[in-house]
C-alpha positions in Angstrom: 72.5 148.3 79.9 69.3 146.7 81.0 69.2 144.7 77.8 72.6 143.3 78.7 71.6 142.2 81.7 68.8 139.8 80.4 71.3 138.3 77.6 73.6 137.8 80.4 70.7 136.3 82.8 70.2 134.4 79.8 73.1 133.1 78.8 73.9 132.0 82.4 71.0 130.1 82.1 71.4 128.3 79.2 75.3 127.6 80.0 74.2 126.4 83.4 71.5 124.5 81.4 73.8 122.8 79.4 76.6 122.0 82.2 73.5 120.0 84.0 73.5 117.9 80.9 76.9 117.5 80.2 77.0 116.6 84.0 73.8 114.7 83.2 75.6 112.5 80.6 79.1 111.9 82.2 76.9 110.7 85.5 75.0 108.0 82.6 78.1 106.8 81.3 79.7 106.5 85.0 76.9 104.4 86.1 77.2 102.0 82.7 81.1 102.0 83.8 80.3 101.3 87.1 77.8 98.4 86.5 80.2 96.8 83.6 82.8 96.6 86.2 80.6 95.4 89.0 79.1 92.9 86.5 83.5 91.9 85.5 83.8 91.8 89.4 81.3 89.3 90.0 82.1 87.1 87.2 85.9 87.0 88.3 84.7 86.4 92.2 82.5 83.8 90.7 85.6 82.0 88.9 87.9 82.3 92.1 85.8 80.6 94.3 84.9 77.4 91.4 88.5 77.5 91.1 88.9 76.9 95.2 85.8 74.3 95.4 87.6 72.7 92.3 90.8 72.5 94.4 88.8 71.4 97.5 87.3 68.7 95.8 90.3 67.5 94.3 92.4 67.3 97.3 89.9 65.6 99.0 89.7 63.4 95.9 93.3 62.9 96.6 93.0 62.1 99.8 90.5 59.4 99.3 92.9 57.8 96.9 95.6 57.6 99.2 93.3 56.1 102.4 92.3 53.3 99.6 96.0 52.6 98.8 96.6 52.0 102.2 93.7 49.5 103.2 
């Protein structure tokens, strides 16, 4: 039964081995997920707010059309 025993050891081992890199791997492609999304996040942020100085500037575009109609 001794013999048993070390296959066993063994085997735990190289199971638990192979879980770290399974674990190992899913962690990797997590944190290319992550960053991809991060990276989408920013760019859509980025959009929003040229969308709002775009509308800024055109109201006040407008704005300063109308006070010239006026004078």
């Amino acid at each position: 039964m001794k013999g048993w025993n070390v296959l066993h050891t063994f085997q735990d081992a190289w199971q638990g081995n192979r879980s770290r890199q399974r674990l190992g791997l899913v962690e990797e492609t997590m944190t290319e997920e992550w960053q991809k999304r991060k990276k989408q996040m920013y760019a859509v942020d980025d959009a929003i707010q040229e969308s709002h100085r775009a509308h800024q500037r055109a109201k006040f575009a407008s704005k300063e059309a109308d006070a010239h109609a006026t004078d």
